[in-house]
Structures are given as C-alpha cells and as structure tokens.
C-alpha positions in Angstrom: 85.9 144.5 -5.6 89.8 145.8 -5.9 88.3 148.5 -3.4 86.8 146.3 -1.1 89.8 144.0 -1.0 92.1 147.1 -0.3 90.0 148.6 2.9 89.7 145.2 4.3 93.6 144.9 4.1 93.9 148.5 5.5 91.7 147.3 8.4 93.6 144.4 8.9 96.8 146.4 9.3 95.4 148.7 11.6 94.3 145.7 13.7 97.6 143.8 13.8 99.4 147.2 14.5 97.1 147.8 17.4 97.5 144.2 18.5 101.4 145.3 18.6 101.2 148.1 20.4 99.2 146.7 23.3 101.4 144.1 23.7 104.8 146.2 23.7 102.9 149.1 26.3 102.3 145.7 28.5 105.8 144.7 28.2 106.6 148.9 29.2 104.8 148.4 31.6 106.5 145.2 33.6 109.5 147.2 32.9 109.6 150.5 31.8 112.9 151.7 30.9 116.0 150.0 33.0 115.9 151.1 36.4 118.8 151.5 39.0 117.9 150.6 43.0 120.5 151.9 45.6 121.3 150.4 49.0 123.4 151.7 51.6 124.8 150.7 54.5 125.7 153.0 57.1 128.1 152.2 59.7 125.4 152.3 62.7 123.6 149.8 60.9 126.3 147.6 61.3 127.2 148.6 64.5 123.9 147.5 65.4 123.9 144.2 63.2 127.6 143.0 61.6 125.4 140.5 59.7 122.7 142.2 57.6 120.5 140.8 54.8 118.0 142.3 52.4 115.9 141.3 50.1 115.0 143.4 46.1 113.1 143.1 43.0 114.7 143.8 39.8 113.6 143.3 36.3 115.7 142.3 33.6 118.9 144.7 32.4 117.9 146.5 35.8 120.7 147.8 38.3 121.5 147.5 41.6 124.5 149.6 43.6 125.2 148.4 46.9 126.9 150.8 48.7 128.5 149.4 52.0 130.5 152.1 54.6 134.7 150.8 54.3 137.9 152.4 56.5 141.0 151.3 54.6 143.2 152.5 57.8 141.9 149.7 59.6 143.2 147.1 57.5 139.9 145.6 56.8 138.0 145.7 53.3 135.1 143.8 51.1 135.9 141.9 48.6 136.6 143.1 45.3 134.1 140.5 43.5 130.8 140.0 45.0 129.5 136.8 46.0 127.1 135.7 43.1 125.3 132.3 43.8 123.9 132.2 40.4 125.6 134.4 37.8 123.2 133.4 35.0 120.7 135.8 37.0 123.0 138.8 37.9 126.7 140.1 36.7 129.0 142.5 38.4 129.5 145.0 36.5 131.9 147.0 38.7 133.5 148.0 42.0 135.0 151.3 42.9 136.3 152.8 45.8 134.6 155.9 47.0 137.5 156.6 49.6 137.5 158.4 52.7 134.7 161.2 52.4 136.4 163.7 54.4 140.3 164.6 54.6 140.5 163.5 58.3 143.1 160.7 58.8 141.0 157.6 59.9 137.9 158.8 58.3 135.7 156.2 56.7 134.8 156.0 53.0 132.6 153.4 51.3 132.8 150.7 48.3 130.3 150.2 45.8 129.2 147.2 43.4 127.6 147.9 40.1 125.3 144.8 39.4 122.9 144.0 36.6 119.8 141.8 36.3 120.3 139.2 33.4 117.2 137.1 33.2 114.3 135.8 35.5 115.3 133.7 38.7 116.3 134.1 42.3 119.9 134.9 43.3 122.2 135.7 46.4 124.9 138.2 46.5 127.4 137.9 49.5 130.0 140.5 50.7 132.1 140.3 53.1 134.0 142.7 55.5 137.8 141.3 56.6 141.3 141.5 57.6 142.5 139.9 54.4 145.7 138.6 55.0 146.2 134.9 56.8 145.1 135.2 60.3 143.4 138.3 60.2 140.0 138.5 61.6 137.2 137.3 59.0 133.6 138.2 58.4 133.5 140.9 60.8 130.4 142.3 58.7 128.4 140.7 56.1 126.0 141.9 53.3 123.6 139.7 51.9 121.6 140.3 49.5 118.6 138.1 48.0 117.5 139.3 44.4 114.4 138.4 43.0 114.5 139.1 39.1 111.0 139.0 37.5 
C-alpha cells in the first residue's frame, strides 16, 4: 500500500513538473530571451520625408535603439529626452551622441535613444529635429515612432 501510495506521488510529480515546463517553453516562446530592434534614419530618408513615422513590436524588457542622422555644426539637434506618450509602457533608458563619423569639419554624426519595453499596451515616441534656442527654426525633422508591446 506504502508502495503504491509512493509511485502514485512520483507520477504526480512528474505530471505537475511537466505541466510546468510546457507552460514556461510557451512563455519562451512569446519571448525568448530580451531582444534589441534597431532603427535608423539616414539623412536621404529625411531629405525625402522631414516627417517620418514607423511602427514596431516589442515584448516586455525588449529594446529599441533609434538611431536618427544629427550635424551639431548646424546648430540644430533632437532632443535629449524622447517624447513618451505613455511611460508606463516604455522608459528611456539612454541617449548618446555618436558624433561626427568622419574627421571632416561639417560631417554629420547621429544620436541614439536606448528604450525599453515595460509592460503590454500601445505607446508613441516623438523626436524632434530643431534650432533650439528662441526663434530658431523648429521641427525641421520628426521621428515618430508607434510601439506596440505585446
């Protein structure tokens, strides 16, 4: 009886445990490991369109790092902090300068924006490309991004 009692909670173990594992390899699978998308801008695309949008799919504790063309000789630049409509659903984790990427005076560079996927929703992320100072020219390029977090 003490035997039979035994196997039958043996079996019941190896159920629940099995149970368990399919469950987390379905969660894996919706989300694998934390992922990091890239976008870049290049100054033709703008060129072509000073207002662009796009549109990604994250999951949660995924990154995103937007990468948008900048030429600090000109006197214009993004801003520093992005533009989150909902920060519940995405953080900025960071912005950085890339700098000019060659040693000619004039040359362009680029600015990037670290941002991470906090929960399920929809957000917007808006950047904008300007003369800073009080009647300096405004918006000349946007960045808009939609983010859909599953």
């Amino acid at each position: 009886m003490v035997n039979k009692i035994l196997l039958f909670i043996a079996l019941l173990s190896a159920l629940l445990i099995s149970i368990g594992c399919s469950t987390a390899n379905a969660q894996k699978q919706q989300n694998p490991a934390s992922a990091t998308q890239e976008i870049s801008i290049t100054p033709e695309e703008f060129n072509q369109n000073p207002h662009i949008q796009k549109h990604i799919e994250l999951f949660k504790d995924d990154q995103v790092v937007i990468r948008l063309v900048s030429n600090a000789s000109t006197g214009f630049s993004w801003n520093e902090n992005a533009t989150i409509a909902d920060g519940s659903v995405l953080q900025q984790l960071k912005h950085e300068d890339k700098g000019a990427a060659s040693e000619k005076i004039g040359a362009a560079g680029a600015e990037e924006w670290t941002l991470r996927a906090l929960k399920s929703g929809t957000t917007t992320v808006q950047l904008e490309y300007s003369r800073p100072w009080e009647g300096g020219e405004k918006d000349v390029w946007t960045f808009e991004l939609t983010v859909t977090v599953k």
